[in-house]
C-alpha positions in Angstrom: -12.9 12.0 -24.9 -11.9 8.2 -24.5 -12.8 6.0 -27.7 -13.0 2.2 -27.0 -10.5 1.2 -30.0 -10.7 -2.6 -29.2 -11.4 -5.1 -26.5 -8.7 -7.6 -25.6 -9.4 -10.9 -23.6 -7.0 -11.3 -20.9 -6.0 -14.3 -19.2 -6.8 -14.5 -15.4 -8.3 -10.9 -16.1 -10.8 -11.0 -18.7 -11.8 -8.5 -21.1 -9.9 -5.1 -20.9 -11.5 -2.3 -22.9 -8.8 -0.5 -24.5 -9.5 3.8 -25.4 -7.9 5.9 -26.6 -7.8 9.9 -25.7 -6.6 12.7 -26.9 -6.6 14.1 -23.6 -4.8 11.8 -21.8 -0.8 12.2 -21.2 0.1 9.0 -19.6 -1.2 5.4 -19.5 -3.6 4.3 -17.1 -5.5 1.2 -16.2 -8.8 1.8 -14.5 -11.0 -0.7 -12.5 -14.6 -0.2 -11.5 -16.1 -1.6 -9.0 -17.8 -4.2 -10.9 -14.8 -5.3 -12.0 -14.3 -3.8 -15.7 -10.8 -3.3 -16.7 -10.1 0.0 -18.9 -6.8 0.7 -20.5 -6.7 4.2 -21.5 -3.7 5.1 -24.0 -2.9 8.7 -25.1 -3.4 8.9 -28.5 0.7 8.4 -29.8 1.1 5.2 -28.3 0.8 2.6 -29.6 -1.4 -0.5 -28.9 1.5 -2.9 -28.9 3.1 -0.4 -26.0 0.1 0.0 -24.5 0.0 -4.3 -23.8 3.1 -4.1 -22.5 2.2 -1.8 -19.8 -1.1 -3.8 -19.1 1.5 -6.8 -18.5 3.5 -4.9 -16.5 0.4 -4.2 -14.4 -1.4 -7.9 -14.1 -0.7 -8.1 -10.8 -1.9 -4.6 -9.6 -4.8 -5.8 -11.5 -5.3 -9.1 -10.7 -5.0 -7.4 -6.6 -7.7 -5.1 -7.4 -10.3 -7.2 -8.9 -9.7 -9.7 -6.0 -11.2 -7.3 -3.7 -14.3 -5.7 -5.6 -14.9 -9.5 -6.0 -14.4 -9.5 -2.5 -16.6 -6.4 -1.6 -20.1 -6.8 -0.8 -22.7 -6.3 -3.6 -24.7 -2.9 -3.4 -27.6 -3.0 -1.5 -30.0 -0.1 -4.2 -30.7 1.9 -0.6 -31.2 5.7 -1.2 -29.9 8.2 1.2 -33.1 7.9 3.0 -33.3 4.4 3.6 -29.3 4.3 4.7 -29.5 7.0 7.0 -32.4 5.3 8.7 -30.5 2.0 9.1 -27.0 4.5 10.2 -29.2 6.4 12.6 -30.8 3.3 14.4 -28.3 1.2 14.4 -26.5 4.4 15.8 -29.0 4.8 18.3 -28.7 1.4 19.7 -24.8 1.8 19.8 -24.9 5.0 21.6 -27.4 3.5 23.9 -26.0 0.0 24.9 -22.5 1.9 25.5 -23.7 4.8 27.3 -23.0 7.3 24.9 -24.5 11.0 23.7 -24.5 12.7 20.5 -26.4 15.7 19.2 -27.7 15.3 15.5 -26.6 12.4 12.8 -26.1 13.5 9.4 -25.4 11.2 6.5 -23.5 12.6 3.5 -22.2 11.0 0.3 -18.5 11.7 1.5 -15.0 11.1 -0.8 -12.6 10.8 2.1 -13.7 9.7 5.2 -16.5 7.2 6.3 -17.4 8.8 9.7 -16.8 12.6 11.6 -17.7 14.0 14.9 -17.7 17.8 15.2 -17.2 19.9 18.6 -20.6 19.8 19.0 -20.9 16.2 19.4 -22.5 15.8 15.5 -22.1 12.5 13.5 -21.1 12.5 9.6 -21.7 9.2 8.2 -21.0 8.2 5.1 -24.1 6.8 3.2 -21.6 3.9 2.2 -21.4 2.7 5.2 -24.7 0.2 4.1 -21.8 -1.7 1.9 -19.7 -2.7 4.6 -19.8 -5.9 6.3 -21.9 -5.2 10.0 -18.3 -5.4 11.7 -17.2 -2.6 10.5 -20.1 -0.7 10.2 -20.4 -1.2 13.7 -16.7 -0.4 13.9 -16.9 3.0 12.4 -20.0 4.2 14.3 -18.5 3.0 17.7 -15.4 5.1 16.7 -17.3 8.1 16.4 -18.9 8.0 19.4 -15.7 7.5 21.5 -15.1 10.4 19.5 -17.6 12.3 21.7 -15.5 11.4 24.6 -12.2 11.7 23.0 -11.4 14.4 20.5 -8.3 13.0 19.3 -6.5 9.8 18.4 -4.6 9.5 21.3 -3.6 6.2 24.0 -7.5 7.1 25.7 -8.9 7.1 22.9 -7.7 3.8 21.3 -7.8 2.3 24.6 -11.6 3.4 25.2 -12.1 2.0 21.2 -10.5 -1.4 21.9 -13.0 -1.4 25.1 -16.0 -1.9 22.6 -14.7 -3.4 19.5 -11.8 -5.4 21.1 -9.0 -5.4 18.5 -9.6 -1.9 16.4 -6.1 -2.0 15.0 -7.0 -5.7 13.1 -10.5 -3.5 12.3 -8.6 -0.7 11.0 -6.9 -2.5 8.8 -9.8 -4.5 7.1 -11.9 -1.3 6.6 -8.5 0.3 4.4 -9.4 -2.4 1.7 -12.6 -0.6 1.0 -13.2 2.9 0.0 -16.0 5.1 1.3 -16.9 6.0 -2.3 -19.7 4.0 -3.8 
């Protein structure tokens, strides 16, 4: 269990809660995604120790709390009401591209953000809501060419880049958020 020993105001970070835990074997600095900064010490070091390595790390921290700055507030939609909004905007995507698909399903997923099975079924992640519409749209598009194209190969970038026109630049702006909510 992780006791909050003391709470130490940070310059150009804030307040860091600092815990302690007898559990814990290493160090670790944790960021949510509102932006709260945790120091968690096992329960022989030191506070003193345990500054230095949260100076060590300002700028891993400073990174991170950049982009859940960055990140688009949560919008409070269920499952319900995001899978609605997936499956239509889905829908129209599917439609305007001349695409099929068999049955949508949205899951609260870890790893991924989108899936298409054999049978031509969508996984989306109910995350999906927090992105901006780009790459929403970006996602969904990929799993329909999906339908098409099994695999990541040249047709399948090339059909990809058909619809979103630069999916490389796409790619990399999705990697700075995580399909965890």
């Amino acid at each position: 269990m992780n006791r909050v020993v003391a709470t130490w105001e940070i310059a150009e970070i804030g307040p860091v809660d600092v815990a302690v835990s007898d559990r814990a074997r290493y160090a670790r600095i944790s960021i949510r995604r509102d932006g709260a900064v945790k120091l968690i010490l096992p329960k022989r070091v030191p506070l003193e120790q345990g500054r230095q390595f949260l100076d060590a790390g300002r700028a891993w921290i400073q990174k991170h709390l950049r982009k859940c700055r960055a990140a688009p507030p949560a919008l409070g939609l269920d499952r319900y009401g995001a899978s609605k909004l997936l499956s239509a905007r889905l829908k129209e995507l599917a439609t305007a591209h001349g695409f099929t698909y068999n049955q949508v399903f949205v899951k609260s997923q870890k790893t991924l953000w989108g899936s298409c099975s054999s049978r031509n079924n969508i996984n989306l992640n109910v995350n999906l809501v927090r992105l901006p519409d780009e790459l929403r749209d970006y996602v969904l598009v990929h799993e329909l060419v999906h339908t098409r194209h099994r695999h990541h190969g040249p047709a399948f970038w090339k059909a990809l880049d058909a619809i979103v026109g630069d999916s490389k630049a796409l790619r990399r702006k999705l990697r700075r958020y995580r399909p965890t909510s």
